[in-house]
N, C-alpha and C positions, 0 to 999 in steps of 0.2 A: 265473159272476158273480165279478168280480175284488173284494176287500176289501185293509183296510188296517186295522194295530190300532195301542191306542196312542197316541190322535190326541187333541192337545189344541184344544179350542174354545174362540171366547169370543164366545157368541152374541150378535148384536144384530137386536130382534125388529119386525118392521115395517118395516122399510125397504127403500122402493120404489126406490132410488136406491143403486146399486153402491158409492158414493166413500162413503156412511155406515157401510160394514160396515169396519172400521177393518184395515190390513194390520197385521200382528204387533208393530214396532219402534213401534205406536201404542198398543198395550194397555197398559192402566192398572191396577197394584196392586190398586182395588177392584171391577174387572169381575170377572162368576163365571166365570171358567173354567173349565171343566169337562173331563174325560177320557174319552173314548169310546177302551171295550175294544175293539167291530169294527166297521166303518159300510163298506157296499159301495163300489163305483167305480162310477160309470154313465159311458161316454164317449161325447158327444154332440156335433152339428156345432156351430160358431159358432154359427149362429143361434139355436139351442134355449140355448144356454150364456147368452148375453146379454139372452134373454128371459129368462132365470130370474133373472138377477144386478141385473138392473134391471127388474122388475116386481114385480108381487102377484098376478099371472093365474092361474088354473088350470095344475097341471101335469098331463101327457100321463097318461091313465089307466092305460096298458101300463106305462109306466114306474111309477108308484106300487105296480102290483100282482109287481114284478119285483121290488122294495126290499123289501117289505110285513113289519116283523119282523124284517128280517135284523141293524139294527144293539143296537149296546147301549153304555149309558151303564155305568161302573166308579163305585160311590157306595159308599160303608162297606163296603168286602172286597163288597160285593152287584154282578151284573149285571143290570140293569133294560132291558128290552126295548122298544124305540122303533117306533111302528108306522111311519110313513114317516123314516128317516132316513138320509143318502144323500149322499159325494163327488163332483159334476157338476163334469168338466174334458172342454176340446174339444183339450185336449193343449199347450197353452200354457200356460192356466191352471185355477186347481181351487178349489170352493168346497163348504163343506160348507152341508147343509140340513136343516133341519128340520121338516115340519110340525105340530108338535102333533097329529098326527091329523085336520088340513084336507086339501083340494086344493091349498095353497096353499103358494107357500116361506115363511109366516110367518117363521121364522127362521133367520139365513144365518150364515157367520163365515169370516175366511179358516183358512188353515194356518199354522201355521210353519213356514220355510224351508224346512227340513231335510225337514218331511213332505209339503210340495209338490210338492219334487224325486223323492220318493218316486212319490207320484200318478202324474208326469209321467213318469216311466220305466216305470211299469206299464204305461202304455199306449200307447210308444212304437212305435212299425212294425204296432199295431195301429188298423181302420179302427171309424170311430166309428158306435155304435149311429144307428138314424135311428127317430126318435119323430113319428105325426103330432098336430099342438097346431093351439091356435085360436088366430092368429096377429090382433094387436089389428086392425081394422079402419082405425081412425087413424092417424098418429105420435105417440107416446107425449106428451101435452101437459105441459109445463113449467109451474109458477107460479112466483110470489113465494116461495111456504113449501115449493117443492121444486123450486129452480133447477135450471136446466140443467147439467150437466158441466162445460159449458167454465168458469163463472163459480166453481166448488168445487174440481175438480182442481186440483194441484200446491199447495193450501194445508193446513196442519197439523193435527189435528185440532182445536187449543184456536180454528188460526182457524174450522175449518167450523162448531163449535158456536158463536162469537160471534157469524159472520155470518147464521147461523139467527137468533138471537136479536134481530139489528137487525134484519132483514127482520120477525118479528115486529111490535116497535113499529111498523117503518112501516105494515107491513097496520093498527095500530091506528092511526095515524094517519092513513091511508085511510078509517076507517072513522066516525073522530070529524068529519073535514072540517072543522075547524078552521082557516081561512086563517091566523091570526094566530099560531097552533102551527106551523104548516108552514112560516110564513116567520123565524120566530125561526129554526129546525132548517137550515133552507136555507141562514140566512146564516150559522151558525155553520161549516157546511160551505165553503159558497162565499161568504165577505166581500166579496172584489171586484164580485161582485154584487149590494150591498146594493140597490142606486137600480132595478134590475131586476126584485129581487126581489118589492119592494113594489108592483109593478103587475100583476106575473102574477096570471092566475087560480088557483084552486086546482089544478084540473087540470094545467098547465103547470107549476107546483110543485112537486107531485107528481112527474109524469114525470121532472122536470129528477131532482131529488133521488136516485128512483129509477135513472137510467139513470148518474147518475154513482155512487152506493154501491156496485150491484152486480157492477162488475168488480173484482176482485183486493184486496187487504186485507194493508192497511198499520199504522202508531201513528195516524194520520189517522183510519182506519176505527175503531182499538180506544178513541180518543179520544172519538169521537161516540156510538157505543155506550155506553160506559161511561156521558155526561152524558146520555145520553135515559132510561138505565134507573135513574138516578138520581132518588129517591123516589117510584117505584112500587114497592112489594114483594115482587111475584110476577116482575119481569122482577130486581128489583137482587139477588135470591136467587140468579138465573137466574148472575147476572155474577158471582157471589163464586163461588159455587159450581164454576166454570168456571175462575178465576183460584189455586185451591186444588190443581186436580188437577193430575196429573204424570206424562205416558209412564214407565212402566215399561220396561225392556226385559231380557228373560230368553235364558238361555243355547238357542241352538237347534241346538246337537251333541248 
């Protein structure tokens, strides 16, 4: 069993969607990062690697009972003992995992830089374990409140948390079916189409709205956000709270 010590984390727990576990130069001052003293290397092929980075499935029971204790968290001079805790890299890249003591990667984190490269030389000219898994039966379905990649890659984290956030309201305005909401929201969006607007159905409203918001995110996008989640309370917390924080970035020599 290969290890590595020393490893800072900064878990993010629940997420089923790889672009949510935030890379290093996106960590923020008030996430917990944490220090783990030792946490093994498992190196595994592609497949298994991007099953784990983008699901919530069960992991491979061989594998869990190979891990089982070996890693350990560094907390007040104490080393505390993690029962599944474990570096998954198919030699490109590497992610640390946690299960709380599930089946499951409940909680994932990258590395930083410095200790990736590390990872990735451990297991250089070496061939990757092979784990058999229960591979989803479907293609992994995409919604509204956990788009697709292509529609969250390459945007920042303040954008992928506010576009969560409008996708929210619109689910809620999906849900209220409000014509006369949706076409106020529409036209603020799309003006030129006022005279259009006001004939569509809600459905056709909807869809329009939806297939134009959710590609790529602009002052457009943080605009309309901003006036939808204005005086509701639980979404306009959502917004302040989001406009408050600030990548940190820490030394990675």
């Amino acid at each position: 069993m290969l290890y590595v010590h020393d490893i800072w984390v900064n878990w993010f727990e629940g997420e089923e969607n790889g672009y949510n576990v935030c890379q290093f130069h996106e960590w923020r001052k008030e996430d917990a990062i944490e220090l783990l003293d030792q946490i093994p290397v498992v190196h595994v092929e592609e497949e298994l690697y991007n099953y784990i980075e983008n699901n919530m499935q069960d992991l491979p029971k061989i594998l869990l009972e190979q891990v089982y204790q070996r890693a350990y968290l560094k907390k007040h001079h104490k080393r505390i003992s993690l029962d599944y805790a474990f570096v998954v890299t198919d030699g490109e890249h590497a992610l640390a995992v946690d299960t709380l003591g599930y089946e499951i990667p409940v909680r994932k984190s990258r590395l930083i830089p410095r200790q990736e490269r590390l990872v990735l030389d451990l297991v250089k000219q070496k061939v990757p374990m092979t784990f058999s898994f229960k591979r989803p039966i479907r293609h992994k379905e995409h919604h509204l409140l956990s788009l697709e990649p292509v529609y969250m890659v390459g945007l920042t984290r303040k954008e992928r948390q506010l576009k969560h956030l409008l996708m929210l309201m619109i689910d809620q305005l999906n849900q209220s079916q409000r014509i006369d909401e949706l076409r106020y929201w529409l036209t603020e969006w799309k003006p030129e189409l006022y005279k259009k607007i006001q004939v569509m159905s809600f459905n056709e409203g909807y869809e329009l709205l939806l297939n134009e918001v959710k590609s790529g995110w602009n002052s457009k996008h943080e605009e309309l956000c901003e006036k939808m989640a204005k005086g509701q309370p639980f979404f306009e917390r959502l917004w302040e709270m989001e406009q408050r924080k600030k990548n940190v970035l820490k030394g990675s020599s």
